[in-house]
Backbone as numpy.savetxt, mean C-alpha at the origin, in Angstrom:
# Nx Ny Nz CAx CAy CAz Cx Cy Cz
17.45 11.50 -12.35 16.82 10.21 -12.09 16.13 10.25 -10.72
14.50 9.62 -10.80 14.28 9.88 -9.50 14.71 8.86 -8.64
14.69 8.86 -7.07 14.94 8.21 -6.13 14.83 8.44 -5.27
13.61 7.31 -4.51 13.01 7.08 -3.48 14.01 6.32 -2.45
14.38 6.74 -1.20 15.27 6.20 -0.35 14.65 5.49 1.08
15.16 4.18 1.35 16.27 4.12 0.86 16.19 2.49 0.29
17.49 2.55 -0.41 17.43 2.20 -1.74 17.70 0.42 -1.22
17.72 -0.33 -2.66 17.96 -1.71 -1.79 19.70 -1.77 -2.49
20.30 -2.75 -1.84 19.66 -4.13 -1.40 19.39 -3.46 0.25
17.91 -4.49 0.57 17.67 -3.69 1.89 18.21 -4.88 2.83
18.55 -3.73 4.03 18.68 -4.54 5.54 17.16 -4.74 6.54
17.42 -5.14 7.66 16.09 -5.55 8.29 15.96 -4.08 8.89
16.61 -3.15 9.14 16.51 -1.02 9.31 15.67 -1.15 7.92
16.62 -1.10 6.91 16.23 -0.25 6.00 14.36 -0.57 5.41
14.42 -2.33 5.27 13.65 -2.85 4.90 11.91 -2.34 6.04
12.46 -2.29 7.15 11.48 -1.87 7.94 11.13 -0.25 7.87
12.15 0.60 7.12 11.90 1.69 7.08 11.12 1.92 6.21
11.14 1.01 4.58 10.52 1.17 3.37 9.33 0.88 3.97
8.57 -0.04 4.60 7.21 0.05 4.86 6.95 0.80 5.81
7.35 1.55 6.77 6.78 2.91 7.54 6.65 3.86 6.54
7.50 4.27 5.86 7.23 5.10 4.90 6.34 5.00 3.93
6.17 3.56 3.52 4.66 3.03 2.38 3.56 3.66 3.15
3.47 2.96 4.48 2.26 2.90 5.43 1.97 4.64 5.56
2.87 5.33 6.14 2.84 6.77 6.28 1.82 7.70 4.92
2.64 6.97 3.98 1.75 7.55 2.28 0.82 7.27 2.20
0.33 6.05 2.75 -0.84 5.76 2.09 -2.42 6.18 3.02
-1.45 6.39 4.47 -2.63 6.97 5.37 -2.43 8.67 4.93
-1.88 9.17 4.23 -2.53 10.48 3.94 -3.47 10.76 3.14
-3.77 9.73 2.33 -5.04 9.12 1.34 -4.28 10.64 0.13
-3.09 10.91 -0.14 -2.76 11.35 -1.55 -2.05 10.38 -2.42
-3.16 10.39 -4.01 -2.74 9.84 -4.30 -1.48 10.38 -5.61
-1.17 11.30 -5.48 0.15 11.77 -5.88 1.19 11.52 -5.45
1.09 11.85 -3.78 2.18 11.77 -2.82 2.44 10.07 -3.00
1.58 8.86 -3.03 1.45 7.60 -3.10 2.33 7.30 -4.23
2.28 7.75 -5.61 1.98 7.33 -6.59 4.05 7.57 -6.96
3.78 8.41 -6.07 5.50 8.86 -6.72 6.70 8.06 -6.19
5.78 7.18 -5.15 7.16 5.96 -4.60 7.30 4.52 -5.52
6.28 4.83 -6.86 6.10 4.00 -8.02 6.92 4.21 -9.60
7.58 3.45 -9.71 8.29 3.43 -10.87 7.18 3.72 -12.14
7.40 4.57 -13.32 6.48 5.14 -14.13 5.66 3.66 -14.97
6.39 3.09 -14.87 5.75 1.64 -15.62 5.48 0.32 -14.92
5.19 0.97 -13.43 4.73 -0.27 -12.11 3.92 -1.22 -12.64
3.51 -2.09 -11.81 2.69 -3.22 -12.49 2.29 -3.31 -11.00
0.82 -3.54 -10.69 0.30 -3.85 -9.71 -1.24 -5.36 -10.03
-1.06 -5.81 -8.73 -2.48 -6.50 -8.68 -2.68 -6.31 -7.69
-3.89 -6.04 -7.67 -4.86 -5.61 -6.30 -6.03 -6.30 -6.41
-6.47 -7.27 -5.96 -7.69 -8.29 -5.46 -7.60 -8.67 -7.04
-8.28 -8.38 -7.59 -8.74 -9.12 -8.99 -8.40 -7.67 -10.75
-8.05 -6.70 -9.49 -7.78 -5.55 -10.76 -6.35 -5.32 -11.18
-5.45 -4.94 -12.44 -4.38 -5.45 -13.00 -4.42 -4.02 -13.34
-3.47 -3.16 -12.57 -2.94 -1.88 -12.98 -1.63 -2.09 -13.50
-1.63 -0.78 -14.30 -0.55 -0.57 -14.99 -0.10 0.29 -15.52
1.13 1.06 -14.74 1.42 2.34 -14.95 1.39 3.51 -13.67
2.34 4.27 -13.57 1.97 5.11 -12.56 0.47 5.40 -12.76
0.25 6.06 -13.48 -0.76 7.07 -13.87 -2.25 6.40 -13.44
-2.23 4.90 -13.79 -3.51 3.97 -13.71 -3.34 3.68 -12.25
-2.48 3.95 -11.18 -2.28 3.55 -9.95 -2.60 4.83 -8.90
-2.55 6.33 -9.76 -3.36 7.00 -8.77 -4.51 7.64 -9.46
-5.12 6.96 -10.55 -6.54 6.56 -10.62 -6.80 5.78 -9.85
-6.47 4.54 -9.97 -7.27 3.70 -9.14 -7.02 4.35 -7.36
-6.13 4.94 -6.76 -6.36 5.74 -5.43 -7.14 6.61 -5.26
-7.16 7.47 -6.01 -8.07 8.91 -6.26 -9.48 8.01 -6.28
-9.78 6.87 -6.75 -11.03 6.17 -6.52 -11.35 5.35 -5.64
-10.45 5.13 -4.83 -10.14 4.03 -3.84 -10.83 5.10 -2.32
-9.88 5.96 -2.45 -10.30 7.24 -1.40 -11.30 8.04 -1.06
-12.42 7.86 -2.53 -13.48 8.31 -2.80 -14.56 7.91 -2.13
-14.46 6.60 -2.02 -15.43 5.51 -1.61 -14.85 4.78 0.06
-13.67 5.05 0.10 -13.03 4.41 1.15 -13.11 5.72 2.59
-14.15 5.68 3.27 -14.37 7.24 4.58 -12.96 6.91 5.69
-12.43 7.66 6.51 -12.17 7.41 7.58 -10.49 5.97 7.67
-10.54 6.12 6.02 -9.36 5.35 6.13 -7.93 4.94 6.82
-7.28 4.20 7.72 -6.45 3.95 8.48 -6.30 3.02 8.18
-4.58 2.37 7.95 -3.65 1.45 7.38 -2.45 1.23 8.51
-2.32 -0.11 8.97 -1.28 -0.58 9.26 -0.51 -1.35 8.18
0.98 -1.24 8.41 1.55 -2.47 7.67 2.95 -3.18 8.64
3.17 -4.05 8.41 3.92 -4.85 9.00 4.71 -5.18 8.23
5.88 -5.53 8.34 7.68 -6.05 7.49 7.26 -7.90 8.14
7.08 -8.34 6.82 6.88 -9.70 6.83 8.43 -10.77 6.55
8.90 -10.04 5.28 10.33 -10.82 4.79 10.88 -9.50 4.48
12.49 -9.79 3.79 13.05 -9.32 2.75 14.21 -10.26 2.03
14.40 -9.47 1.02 15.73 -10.07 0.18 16.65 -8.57 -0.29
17.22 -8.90 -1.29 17.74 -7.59 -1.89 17.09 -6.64 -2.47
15.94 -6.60 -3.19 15.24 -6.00 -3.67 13.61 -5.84 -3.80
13.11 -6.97 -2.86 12.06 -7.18 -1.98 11.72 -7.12 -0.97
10.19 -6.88 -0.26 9.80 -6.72 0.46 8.58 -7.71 0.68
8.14 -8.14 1.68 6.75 -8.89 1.96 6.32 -8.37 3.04
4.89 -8.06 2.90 4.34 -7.11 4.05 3.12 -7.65 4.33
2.45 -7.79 5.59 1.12 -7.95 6.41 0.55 -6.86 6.46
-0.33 -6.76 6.45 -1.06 -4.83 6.38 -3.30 -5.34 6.97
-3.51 -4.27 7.42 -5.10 -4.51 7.88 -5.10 -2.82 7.68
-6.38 -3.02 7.76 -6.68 -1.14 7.26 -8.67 -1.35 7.65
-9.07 -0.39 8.25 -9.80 0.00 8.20 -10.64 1.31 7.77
-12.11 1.20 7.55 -12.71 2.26 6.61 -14.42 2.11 6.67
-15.12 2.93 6.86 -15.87 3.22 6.33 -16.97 3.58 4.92
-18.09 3.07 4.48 -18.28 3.35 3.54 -19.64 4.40 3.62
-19.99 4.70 2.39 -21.17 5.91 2.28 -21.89 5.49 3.00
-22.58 4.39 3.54 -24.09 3.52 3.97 -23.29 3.51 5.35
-21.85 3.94 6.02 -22.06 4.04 7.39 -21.39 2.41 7.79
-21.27 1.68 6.92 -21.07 -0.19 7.18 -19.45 0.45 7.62
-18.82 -0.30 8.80 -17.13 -0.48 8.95 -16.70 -1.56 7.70
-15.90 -1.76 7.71 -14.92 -3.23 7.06 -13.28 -2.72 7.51
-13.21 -3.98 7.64 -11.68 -4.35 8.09 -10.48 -4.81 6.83
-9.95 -4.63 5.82 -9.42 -5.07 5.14 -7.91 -6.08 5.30
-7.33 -6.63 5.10 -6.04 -7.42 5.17 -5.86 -7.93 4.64
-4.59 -8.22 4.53 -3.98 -9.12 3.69 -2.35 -9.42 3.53
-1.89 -9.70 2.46 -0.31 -9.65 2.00 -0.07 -8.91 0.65
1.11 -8.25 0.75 1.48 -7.37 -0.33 2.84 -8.18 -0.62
3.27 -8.41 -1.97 4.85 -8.82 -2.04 5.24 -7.26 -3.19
6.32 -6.71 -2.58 7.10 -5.60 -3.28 8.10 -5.86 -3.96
8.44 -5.06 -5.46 9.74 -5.48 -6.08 10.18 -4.31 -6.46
11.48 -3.58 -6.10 12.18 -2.55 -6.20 12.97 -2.39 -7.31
13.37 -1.23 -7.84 14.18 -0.97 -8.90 15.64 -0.91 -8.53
16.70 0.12 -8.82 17.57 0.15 -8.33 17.66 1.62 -7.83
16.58 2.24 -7.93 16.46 3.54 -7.54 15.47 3.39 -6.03
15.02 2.53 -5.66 14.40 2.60 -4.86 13.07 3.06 -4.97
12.46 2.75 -6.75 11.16 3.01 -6.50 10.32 1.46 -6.53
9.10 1.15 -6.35 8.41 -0.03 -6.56 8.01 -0.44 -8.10
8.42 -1.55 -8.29 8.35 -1.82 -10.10 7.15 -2.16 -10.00
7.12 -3.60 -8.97 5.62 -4.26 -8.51 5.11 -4.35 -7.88
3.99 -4.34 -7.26 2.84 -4.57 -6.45 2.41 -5.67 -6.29
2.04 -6.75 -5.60 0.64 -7.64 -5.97 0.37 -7.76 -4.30
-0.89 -7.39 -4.20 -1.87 -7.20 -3.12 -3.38 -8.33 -3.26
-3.06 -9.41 -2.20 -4.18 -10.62 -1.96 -4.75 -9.62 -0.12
-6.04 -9.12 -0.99 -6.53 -8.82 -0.01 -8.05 -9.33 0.23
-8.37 -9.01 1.74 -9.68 -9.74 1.95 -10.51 -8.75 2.91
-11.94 -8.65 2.91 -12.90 -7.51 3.42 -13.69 -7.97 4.21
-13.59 -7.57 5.09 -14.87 -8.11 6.95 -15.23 -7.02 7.35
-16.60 -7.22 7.16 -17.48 -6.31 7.76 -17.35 -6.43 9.42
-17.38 -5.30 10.04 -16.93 -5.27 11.55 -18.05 -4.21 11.84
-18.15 -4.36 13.32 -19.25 -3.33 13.81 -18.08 -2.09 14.23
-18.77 -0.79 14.37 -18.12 0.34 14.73 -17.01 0.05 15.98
-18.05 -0.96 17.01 -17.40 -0.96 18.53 -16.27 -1.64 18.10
-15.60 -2.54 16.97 -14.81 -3.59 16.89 -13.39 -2.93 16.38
-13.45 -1.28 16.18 -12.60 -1.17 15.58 -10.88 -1.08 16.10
-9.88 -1.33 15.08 -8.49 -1.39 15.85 -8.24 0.30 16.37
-8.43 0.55 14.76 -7.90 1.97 14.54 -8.29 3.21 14.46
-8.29 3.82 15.38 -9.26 5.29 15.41 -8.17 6.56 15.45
């Protein structure tokens, strides 16, 4: 059985550890390495798109990364409970045409008992920023 650690019910350690470790994955822009802290039958929403499935979640990265240059992700430990997480996150990126954008938003997480993510849902929002404006280099 796989298992991603560490596991819930989380504490305000542990809970803060699960998002260093999200944040850590997702700035390596793999989306394998990403994909495997996801339960095989995850359920995600991301702005207006409705994944489903590991497999449809590092498609949609492997395409996300494609288009996304220079990518850098913060995230922040917003709440927890036993098997949740709520997170603040901003990320910046580049696109082909050279434009910055700033992304942010809120993520709410729902864990298995293995410690992988069942759900996702990501309300995110996109600001164009000039180069000089950026957080994260």
């Amino acid at each position: 059985m796989e298992q991603k650690f560490p596991l819930p019910p989380f504490t305000s350690e542990t809970a803060a550890q699960k998002v260093q470790l999200a944040e850590d994955a997702w700035n390596s822009k793999d989306p394998e390495r990403v994909s495997l802290a996801y339960t095989i039958d995850t359920e995600w929403r991301n702005r207006n798109l409705f994944i489903n499935g590991r497999e449809e979640a590092k498609a949609f990265l492997t395409a996300k990364w494609e288009k996304e240059f220079e990518y850098k992700l913060k995230k922040e430990l917003w709440a927890f409970t036993d098997n949740k997480i709520a997170v603040r996150f901003e990320y910046e990126w580049r696109n082909s045409e050279g434009k910055w954008y700033r992304s942010y938003g809120n993520e709410n997480w729902e864990f298995d008992e293995n410690g992988l993510m069942a759900r996702r849902y990501a309300s995110i929002n996109d600001l164009e920023i000039n180069e000089t404006e950026r957080k994260f280099k």
